[in-house]
N, C-alpha and C positions, 0 to 999 in steps of 0.2 A: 476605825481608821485603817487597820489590817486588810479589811477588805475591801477598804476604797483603794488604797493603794494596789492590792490584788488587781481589783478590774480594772485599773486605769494599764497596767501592766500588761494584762490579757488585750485589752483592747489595742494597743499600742503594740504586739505582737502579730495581731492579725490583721493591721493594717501595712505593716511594713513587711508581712507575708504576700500580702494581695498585688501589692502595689507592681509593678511594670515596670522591668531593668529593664534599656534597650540591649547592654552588654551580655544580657542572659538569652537575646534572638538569637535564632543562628543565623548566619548568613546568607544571602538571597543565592541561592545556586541552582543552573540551570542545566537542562539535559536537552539532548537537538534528536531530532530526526530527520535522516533528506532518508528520500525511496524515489525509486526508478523503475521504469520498466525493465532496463539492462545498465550492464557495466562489466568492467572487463580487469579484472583482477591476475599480476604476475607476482613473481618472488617477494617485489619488492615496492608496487604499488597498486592504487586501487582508483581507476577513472572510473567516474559518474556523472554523467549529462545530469545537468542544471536544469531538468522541465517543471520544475515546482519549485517555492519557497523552502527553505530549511524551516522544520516547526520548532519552537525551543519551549520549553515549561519549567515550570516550579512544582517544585511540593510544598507541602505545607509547613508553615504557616502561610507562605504568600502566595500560591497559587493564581500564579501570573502565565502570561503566554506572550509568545512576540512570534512572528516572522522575518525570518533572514536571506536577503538574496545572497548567490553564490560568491559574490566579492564581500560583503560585509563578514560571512563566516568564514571563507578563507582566510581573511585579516587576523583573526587572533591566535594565527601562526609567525604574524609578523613583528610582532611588539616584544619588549623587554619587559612587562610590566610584571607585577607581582601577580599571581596567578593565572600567567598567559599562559597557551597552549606550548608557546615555544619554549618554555623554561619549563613545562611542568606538562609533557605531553598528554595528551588524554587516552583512557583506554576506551576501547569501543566495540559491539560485536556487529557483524555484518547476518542478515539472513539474505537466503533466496531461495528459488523454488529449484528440484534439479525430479526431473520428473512428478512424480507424485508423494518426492519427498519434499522438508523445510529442513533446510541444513544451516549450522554456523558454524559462524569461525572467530575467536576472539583476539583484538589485535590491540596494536597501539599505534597511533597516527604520529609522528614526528613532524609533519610537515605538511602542508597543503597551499596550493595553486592553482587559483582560478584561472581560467583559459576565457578566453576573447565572451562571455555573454555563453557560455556549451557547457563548459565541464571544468566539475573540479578533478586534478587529479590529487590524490594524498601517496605520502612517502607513507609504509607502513613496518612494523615488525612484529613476526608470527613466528612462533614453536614448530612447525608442523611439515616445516618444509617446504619446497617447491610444489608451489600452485600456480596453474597458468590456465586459467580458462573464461569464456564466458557468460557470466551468469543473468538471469530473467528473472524479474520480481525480489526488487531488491531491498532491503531497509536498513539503514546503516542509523544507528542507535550509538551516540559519542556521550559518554562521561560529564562532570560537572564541570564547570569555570565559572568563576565570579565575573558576570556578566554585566553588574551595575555600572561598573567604570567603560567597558567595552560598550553598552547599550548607551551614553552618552557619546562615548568617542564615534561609534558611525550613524547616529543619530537614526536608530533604527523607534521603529515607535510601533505600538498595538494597532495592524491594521482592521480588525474586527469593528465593521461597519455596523453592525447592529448596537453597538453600543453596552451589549451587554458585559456587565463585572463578574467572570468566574469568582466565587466564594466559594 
């Protein structure tokens, strides 16, 4: 009887070990990339011509992707919401190319403004002092935000035509 009870015990230990909390996922969190040919960087902001989508991705577990045009990622500078950019700024590092070097600079974005269908510009703030120049080969690489509520509100959706599911 000891050891029926035993393995009913065991068993009933490594089922409710196996099993699938949703509250034990972490949350779906995304990172952006916009790149440019140029953009023009002063004290206190950072324009970058809109000629590509913003790319955004996941890590894993959910290993998702989306594309952002220039209004829909500027927008979540615009909201109150819990985990917006505008309440909870993002950090972000910039590259480009300055001869035949790759240089960075790591910032935080306070704010961002798409212009007419061109350019975003963003409000930024940096350690390092006065910089005013213009830079070539750009990548601008922004932090997490819980983008599930944001990814319904501009009703942005997976344009990958091939159909295929990153796993």
């Amino acid at each position: 009887m000891k050891n029926i009870l035993l393995l009913l015990t065991l068993i009933t230990l490594v089922f409710t070990s196996c099993s699938t909390n949703e509250s034990s996922q972490p949350k779906e969190e995304w990172l952006f990339v916009q790149t440019a040919i140029q953009a023009t960087l002063t004290n206190s902001s950072l324009v970058i011509p809109v000629t590509n989508d913003i790319f955004a991705f996941t890590d894993r577990p959910y290993r998702d992707y989306d594309y952002l045009n220039g209004e829909q990622f500027a927008s979540f500078w615009d909201n109150d919401e819990t985990n917006s950019f505008k309440l909870d700024p993002p950090n972000a590092v910039l590259t480009w190319v300055d001869g035949n070097e790759v240089k960075e600079l790591e910032l935080v974005i306070t704010d961002a403004d798409f212009n007419r269908d061109t350019t975003i510009t963003y409000t930024i703030n940096y350690d390092l002092g006065i910089i005013a120049e213009d830079l070539v080969n750009i990548s601008l690489f922004v932090d997490v935000e819980y983008y599930g509520r944001a990814r319904q509100r501009t009703g942005s959706v997976n344009t990958n035509q091939t159909g295929l599911k990153l796993n």
